[in-house]
C-alpha positions as CSV (number, residue, x, y, z in Angstrom):
1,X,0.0,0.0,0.0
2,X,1.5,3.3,-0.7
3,X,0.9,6.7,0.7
4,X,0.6,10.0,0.1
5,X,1.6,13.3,1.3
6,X,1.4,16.8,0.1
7,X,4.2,19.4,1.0
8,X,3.5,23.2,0.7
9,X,6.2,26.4,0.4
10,X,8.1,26.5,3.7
11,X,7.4,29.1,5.7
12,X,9.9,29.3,8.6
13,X,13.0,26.7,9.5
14,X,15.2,26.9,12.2
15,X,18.0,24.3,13.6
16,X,16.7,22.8,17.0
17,X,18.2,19.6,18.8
18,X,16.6,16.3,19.7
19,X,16.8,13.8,22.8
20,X,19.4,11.3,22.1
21,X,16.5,9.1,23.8
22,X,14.1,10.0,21.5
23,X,16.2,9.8,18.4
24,X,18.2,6.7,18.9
25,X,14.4,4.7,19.7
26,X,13.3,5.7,17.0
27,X,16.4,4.9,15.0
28,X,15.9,1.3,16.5
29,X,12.2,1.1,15.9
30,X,12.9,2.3,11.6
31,X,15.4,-0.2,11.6
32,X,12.8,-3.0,12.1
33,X,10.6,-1.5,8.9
34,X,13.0,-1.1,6.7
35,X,12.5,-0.9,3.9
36,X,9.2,0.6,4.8
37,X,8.8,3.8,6.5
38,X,7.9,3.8,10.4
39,X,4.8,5.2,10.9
40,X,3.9,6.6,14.2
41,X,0.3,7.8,15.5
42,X,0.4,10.4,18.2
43,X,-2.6,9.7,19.3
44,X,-3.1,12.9,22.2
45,X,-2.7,15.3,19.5
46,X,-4.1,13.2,16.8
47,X,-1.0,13.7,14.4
48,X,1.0,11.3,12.8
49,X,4.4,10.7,12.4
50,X,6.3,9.1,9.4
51,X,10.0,8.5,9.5
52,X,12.4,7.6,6.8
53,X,16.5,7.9,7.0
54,X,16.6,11.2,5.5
55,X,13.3,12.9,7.8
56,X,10.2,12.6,10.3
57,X,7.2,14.4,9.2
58,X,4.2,15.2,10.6
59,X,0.5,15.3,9.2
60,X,-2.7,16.4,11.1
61,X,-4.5,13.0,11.7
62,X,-7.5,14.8,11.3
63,X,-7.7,13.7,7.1
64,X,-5.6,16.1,5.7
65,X,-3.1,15.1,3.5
66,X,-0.5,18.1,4.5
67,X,2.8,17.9,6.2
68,X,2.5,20.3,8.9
69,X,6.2,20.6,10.0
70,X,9.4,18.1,8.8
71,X,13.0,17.3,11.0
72,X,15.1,17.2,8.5
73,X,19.0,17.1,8.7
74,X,20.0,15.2,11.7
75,X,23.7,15.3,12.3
76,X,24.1,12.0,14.7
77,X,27.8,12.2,13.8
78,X,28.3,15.8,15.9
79,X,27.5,13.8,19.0
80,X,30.2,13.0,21.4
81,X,28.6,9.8,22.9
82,X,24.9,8.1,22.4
83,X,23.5,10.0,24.7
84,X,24.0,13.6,23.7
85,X,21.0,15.1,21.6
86,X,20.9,15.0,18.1
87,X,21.3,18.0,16.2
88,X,18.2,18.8,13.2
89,X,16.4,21.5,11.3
90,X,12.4,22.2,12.3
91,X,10.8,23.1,8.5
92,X,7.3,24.6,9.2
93,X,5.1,24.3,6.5
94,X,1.5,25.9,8.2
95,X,1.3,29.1,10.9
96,X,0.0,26.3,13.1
97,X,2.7,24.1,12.9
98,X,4.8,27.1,14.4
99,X,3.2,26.6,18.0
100,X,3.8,22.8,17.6
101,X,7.4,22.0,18.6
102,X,7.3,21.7,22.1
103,X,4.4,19.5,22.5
104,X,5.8,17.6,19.4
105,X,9.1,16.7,21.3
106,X,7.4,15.1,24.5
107,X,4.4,13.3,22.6
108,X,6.7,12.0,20.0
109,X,8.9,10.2,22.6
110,X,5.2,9.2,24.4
111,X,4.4,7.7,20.7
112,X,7.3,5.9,20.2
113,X,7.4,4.2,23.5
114,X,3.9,3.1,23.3
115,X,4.8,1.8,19.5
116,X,7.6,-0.3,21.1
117,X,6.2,-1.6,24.4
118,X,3.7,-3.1,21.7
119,X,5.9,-4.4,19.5
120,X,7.8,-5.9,21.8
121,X,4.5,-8.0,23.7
122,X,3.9,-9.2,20.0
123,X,7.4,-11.3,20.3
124,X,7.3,-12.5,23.6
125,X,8.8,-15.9,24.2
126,X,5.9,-18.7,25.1
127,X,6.3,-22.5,26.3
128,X,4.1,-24.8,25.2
129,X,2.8,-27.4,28.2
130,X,0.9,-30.4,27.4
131,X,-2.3,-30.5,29.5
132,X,-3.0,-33.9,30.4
133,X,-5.6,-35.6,28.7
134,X,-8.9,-36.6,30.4
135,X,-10.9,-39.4,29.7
């Protein structure tokens, strides 16, 4: 199934930096797509996320098909260590994606967390027992 998503003219980018926590789980969590992109609902603010290697953009969840606001141009290899955040540019494509940021940075790390605490129950380890039989 493919996807699409409309981008408009850019109104306003600026370089911002990201959790190391946040960007390295969600590193982890597009490796286990790939090829595929990792899509991500945020469900609180109704938005959803869709990373690739090159950016994670963000559409309204309520049916438009408009990228609100891209990270674009992560710089991982600035870091000193794994846990240092990860340098990015914000592109804001709407006047309401302007207000968005902050809210973005905490739900998105919500969103991802949720995403892999149910990934992982879906490949839990199980033993099988034999009941005994009655008769």
């Amino acid at each position: 199934m493919q996807e699409t998503f409309y981008r408009s003219r850019e109104l306003k980018r600026e370089k911002r930096s990201l959790a190391a926590a946040t960007y390295n789980l969600c590193k982890v969590l597009l490796g286990r797509r790939r090829p595929d992109p990792l899509f991500v609902p945020i469900r609180s603010m109704q938005y959803l996320a869709i990373a690739d290697d090159a950016e994670i953009v963000f559409v309204d969840g309520a049916g438009t098909r408009d990228i609100q606001m891209a990270w674009q141009a992560f710089r991982p290899g600035e870091r000193d260590n794994l846990d240092a955040p990860v340098h990015f540019e914000a592109v804001y494509y709407t006047a309401g994606s302007l207000k968005l940021l902050p809210r973005l940075h905490s739900e998105f790390q919500r969103a991802l967390e949720h995403l892999k605490n149910r990934e992982d129950r879906g490949h839990a380890e199980a033993d099988i027992v034999s009941l005994p039989t009655s008769r």
